[in-house]
Structure formats: structure tokens, C-alpha cells
GUSETI-917746 format. One record per residue: x, y negated, z negated of N, C-alpha, C, O, CB in turn; residue number from 0; residue in three letters. Coordinates in pm, 1 decimal, decimal comma, padded with zeros to 6 digits. Glycine has a CB too. Layout:
<sites>
SITE | n.u | n.v | n.w | ca.u | ca.v | ca.w | c.u | c.v | c.w | o.u | o.v | o.w | cb.u | cb.v | cb.w | i | aa
SITE | X | Y | Z | X | Y | Z | X | Y | Z | X | Y | Z | X | Y | Z | NUM | ALA
...
</sites>
This chain:
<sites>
SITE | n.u | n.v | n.w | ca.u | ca.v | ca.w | c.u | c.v | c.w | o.u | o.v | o.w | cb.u | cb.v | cb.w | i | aa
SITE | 01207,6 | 00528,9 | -00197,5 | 01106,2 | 00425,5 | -00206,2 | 01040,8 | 00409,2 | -00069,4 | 01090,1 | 00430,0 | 00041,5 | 01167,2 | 00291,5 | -00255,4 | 0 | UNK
SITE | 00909,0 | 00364,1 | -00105,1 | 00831,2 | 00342,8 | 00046,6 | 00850,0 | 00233,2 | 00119,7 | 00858,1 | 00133,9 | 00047,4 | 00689,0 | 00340,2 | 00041,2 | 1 | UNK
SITE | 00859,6 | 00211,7 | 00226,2 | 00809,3 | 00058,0 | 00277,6 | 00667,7 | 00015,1 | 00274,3 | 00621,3 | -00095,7 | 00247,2 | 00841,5 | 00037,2 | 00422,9 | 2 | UNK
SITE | 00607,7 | 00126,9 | 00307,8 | 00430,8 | 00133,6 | 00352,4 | 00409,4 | 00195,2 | 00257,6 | 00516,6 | 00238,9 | 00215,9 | 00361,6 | 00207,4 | 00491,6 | 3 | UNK
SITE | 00289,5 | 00239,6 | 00167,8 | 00245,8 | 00316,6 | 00050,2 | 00065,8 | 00297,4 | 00035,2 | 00022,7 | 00182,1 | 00034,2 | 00338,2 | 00251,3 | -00094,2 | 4 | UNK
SITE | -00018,8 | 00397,6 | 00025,7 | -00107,3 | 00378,0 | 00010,0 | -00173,6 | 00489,8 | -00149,0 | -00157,7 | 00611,5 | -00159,4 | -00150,0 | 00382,3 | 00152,2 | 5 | UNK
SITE | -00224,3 | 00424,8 | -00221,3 | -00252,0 | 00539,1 | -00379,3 | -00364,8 | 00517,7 | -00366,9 | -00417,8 | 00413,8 | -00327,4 | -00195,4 | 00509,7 | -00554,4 | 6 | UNK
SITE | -00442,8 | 00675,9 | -00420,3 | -00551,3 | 00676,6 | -00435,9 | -00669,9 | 00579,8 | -00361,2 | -00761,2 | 00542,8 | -00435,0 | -00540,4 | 00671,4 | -00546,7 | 7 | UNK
SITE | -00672,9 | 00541,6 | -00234,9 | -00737,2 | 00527,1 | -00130,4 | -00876,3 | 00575,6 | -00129,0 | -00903,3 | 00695,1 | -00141,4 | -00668,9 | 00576,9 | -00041,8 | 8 | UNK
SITE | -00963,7 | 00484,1 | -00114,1 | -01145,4 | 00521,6 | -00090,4 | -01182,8 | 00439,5 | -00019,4 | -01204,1 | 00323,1 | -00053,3 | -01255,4 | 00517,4 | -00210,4 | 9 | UNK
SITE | -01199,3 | 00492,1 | 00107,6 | -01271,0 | 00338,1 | 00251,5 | -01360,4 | 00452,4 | 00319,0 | -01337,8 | 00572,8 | 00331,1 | -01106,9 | 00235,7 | 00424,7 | 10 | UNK
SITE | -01464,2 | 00378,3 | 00356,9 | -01562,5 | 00375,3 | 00476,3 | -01608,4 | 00317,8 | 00548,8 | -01551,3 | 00218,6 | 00594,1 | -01632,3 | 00395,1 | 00472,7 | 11 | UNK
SITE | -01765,9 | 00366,8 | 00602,1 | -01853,7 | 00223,0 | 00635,1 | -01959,6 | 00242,6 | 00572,5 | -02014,1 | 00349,3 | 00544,1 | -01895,0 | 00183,1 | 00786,5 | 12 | UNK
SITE | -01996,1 | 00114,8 | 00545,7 | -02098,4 | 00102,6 | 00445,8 | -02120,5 | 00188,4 | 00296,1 | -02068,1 | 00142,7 | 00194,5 | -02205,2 | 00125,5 | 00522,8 | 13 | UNK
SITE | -02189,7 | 00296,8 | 00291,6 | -02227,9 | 00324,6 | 00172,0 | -02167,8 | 00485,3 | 00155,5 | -02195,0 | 00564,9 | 00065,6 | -02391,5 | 00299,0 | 00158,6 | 14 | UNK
SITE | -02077,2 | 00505,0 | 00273,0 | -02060,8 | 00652,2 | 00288,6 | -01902,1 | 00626,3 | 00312,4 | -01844,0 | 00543,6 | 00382,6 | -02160,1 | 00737,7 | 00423,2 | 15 | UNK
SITE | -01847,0 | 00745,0 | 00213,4 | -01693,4 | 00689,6 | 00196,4 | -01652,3 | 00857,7 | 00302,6 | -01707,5 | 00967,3 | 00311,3 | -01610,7 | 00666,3 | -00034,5 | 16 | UNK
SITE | -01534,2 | 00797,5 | 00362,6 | -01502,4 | 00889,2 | 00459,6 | -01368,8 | 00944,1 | 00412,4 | -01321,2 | 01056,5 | 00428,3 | -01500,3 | 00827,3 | 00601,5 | 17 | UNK
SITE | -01319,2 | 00835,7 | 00349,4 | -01137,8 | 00910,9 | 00297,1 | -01163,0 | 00860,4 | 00140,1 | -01186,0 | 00742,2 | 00114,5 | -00937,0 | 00807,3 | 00394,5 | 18 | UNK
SITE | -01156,1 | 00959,7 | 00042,8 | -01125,7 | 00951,1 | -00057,6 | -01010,9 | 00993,7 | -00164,8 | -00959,1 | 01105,1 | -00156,2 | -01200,8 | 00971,3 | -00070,1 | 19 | UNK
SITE | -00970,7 | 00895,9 | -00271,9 | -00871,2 | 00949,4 | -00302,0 | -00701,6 | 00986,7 | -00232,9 | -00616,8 | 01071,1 | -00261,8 | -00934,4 | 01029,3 | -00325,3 | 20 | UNK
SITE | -00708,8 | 00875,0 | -00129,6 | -00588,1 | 00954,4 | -00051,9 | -00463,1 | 00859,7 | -00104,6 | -00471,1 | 00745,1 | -00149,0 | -00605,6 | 00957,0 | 00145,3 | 21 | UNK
SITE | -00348,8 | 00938,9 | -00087,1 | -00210,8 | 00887,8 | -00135,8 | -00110,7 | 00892,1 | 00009,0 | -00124,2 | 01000,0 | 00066,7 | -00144,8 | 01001,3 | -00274,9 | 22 | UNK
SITE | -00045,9 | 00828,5 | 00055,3 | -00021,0 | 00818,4 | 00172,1 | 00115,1 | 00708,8 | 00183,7 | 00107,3 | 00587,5 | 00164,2 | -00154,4 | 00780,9 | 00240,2 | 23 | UNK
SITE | 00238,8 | 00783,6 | 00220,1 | 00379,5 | 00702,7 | 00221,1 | 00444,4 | 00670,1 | 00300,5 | 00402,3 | 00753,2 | 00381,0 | 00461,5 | 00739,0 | 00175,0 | 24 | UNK
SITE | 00542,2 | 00599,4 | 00374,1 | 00595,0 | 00545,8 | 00497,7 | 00755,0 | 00539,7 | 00441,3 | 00785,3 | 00478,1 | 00339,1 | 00516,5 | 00386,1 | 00550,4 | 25 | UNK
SITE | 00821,9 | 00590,9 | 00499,1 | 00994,1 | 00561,1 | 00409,9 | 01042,9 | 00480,4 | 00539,4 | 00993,1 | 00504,2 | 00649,4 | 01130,0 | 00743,2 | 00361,7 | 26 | UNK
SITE | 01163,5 | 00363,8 | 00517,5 | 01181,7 | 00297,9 | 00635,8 | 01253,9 | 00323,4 | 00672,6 | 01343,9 | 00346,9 | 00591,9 | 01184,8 | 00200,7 | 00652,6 | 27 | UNK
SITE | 01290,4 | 00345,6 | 00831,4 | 01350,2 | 00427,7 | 00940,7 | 01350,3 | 00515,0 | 00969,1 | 01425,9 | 00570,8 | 01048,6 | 01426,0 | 00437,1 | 00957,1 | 28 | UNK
SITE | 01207,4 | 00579,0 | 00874,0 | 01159,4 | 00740,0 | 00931,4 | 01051,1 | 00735,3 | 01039,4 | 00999,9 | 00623,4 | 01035,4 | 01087,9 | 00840,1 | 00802,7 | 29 | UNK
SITE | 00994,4 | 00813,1 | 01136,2 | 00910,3 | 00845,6 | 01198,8 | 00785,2 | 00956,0 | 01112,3 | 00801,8 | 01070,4 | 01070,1 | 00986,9 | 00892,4 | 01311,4 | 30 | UNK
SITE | 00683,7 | 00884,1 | 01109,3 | 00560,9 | 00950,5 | 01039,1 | 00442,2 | 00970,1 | 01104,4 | 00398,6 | 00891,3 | 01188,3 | 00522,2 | 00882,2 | 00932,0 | 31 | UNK
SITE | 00373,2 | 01097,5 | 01061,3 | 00245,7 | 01122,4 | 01161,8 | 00162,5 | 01145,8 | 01071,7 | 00204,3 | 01194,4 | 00966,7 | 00245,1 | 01239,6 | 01272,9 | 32 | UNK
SITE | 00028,4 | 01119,0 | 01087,0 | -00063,8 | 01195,2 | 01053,4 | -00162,9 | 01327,7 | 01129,8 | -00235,3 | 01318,9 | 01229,0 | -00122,4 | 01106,4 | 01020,1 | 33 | UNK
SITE | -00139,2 | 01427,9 | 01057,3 | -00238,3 | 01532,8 | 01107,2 | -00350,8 | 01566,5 | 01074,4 | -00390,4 | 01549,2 | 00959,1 | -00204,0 | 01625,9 | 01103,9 | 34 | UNK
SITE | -00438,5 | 01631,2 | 01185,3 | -00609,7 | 01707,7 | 01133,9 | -00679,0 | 01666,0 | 01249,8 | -00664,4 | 01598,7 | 01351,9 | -00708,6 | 01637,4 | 00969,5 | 35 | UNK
SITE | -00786,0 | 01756,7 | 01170,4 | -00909,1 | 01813,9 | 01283,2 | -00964,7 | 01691,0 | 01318,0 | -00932,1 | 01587,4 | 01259,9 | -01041,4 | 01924,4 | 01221,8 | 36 | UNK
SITE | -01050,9 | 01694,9 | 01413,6 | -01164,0 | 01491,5 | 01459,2 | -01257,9 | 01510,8 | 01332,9 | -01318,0 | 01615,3 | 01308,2 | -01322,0 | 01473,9 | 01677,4 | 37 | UNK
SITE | -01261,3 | 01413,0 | 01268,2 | -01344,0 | 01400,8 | 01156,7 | -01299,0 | 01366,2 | 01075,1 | -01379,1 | 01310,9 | 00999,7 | -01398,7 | 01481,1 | 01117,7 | 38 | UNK
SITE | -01152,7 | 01367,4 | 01024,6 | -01101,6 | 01368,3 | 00881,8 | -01093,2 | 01291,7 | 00849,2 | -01058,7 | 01284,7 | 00731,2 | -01013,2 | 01407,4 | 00841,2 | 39 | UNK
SITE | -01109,6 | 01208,4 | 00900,6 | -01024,1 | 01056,0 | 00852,4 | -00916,1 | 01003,9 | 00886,1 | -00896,3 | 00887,3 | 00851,9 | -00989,2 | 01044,9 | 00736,9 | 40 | UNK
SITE | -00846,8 | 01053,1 | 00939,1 | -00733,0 | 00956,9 | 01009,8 | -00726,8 | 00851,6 | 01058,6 | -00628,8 | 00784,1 | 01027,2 | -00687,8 | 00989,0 | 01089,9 | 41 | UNK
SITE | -00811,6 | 00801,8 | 01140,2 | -00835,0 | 00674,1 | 01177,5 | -00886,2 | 00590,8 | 01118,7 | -00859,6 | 00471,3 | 01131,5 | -00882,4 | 00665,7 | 01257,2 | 42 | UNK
SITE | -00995,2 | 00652,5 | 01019,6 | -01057,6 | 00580,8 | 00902,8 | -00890,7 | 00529,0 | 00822,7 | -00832,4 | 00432,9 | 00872,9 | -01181,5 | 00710,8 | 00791,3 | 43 | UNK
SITE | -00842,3 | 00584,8 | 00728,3 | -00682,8 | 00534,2 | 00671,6 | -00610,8 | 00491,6 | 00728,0 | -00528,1 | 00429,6 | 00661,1 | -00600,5 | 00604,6 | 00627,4 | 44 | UNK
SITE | -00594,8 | 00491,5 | 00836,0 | -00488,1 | 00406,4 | 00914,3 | -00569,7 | 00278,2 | 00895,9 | -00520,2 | 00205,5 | 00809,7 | -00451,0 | 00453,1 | 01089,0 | 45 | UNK
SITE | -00654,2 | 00241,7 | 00939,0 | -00714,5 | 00091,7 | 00951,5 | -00715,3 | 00046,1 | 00825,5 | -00669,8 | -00067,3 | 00811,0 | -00861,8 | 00075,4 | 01011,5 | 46 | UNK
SITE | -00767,0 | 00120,9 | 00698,3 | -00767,8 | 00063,0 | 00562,0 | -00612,2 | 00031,5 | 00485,6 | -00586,9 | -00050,1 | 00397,0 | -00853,1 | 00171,0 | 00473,3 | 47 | UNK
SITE | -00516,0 | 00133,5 | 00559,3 | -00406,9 | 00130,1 | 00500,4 | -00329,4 | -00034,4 | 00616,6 | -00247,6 | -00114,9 | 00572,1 | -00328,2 | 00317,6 | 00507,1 | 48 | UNK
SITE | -00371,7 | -00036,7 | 00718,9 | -00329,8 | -00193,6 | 00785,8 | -00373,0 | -00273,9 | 00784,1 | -00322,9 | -00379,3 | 00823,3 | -00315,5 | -00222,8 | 00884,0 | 49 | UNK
SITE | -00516,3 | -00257,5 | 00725,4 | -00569,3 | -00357,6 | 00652,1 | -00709,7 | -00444,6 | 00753,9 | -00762,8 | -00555,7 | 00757,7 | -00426,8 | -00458,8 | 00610,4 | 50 | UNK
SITE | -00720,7 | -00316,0 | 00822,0 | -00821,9 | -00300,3 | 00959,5 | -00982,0 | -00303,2 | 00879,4 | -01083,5 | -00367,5 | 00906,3 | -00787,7 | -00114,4 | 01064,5 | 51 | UNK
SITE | -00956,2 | -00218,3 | 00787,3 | -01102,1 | -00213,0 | 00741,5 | -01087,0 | -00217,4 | 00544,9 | -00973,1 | -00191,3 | 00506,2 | -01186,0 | -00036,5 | 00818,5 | 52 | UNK
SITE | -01178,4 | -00243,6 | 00446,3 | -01161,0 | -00310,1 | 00363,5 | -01161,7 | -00155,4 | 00267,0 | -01215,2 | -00062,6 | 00327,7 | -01262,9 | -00441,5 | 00353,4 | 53 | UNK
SITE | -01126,7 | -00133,0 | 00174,7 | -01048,7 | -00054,1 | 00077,6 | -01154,2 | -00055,6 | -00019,1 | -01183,1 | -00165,5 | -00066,5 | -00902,0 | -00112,3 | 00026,9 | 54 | UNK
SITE | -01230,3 | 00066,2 | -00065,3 | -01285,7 | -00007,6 | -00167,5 | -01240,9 | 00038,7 | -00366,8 | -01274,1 | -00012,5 | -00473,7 | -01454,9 | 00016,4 | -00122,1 | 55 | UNK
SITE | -01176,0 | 00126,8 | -00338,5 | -01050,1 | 00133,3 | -00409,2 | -00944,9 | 00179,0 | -00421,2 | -00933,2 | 00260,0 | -00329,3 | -01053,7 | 00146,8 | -00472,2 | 56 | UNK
SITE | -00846,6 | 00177,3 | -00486,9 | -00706,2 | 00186,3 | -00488,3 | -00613,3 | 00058,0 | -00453,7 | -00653,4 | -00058,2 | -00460,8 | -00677,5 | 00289,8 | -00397,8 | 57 | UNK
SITE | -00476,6 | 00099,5 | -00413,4 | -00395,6 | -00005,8 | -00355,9 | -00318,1 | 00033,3 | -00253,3 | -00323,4 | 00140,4 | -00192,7 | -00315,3 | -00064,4 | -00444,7 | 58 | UNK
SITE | -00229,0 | -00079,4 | -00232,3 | -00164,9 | -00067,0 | -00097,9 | -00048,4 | -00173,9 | -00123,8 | -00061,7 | -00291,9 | -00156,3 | -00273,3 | -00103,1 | 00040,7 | 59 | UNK
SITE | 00081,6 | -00094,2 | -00098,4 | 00197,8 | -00146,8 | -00138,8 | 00271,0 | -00180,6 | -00034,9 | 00295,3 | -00073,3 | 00020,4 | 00264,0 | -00070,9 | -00217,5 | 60 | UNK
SITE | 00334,4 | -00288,6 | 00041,3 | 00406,0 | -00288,1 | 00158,1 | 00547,0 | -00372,4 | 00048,6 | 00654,8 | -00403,0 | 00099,6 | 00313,3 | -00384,0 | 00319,2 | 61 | UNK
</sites>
């Protein structure tokens, strides 16, 4: 089971979605990374998955 969990994930800015569709898990007392090229979205999901920037669908399970 997760502590952190993100399903099917769609955030951007404004009218242009940058991470779509993403599924994304945290198990507790593990160490987790995300990888990829500048562009992908990583920073975009991290903020939607902490709640940095607003989700415009899916969920998010803590």
C-alpha cells in the first residue's frame, strides 16, 4: 500500500496540460525518485501531486 499515491493525473497551466494521465506511488520508508529529460514534467507532478498546483483530473490519495 502507498502512503503518497497519485492515479491518472492531468495538471498544467492554463489551457495546456503538461502531465497527463500519470499514476505515481510513494511506499512508506522507501526512498523515491523521479526521472527524465527537462521538459517532462516532473516538476509539473510533483507540485500537483503536493498539492502546489491544482489537478485537473484524477486523484490523489495520502
Amino acid at each position: 500500500m502507498y502512503l503518497l499515491s497519485g492515479e491518472n493525473i492531468t495538471c498544467g497551466y492554463g489551457a495546456v496540460d503538461i502531465v497527463t494521465n500519470c499514476n505515481i506511488g510513494v511506499f512508506k520508508g522507501k526512498i523515491s525518485s523521479v526521472v527524465g529529460p527537462n521538459g517532462a514534467g516532473k516538476s509539473t507532478a510533483m507540485k500537483a501531486l503536493f498539492g502546489l498546483l491544482p489537478i485537473k483530473h484524477g486523484n490523489i490519495f495520502f
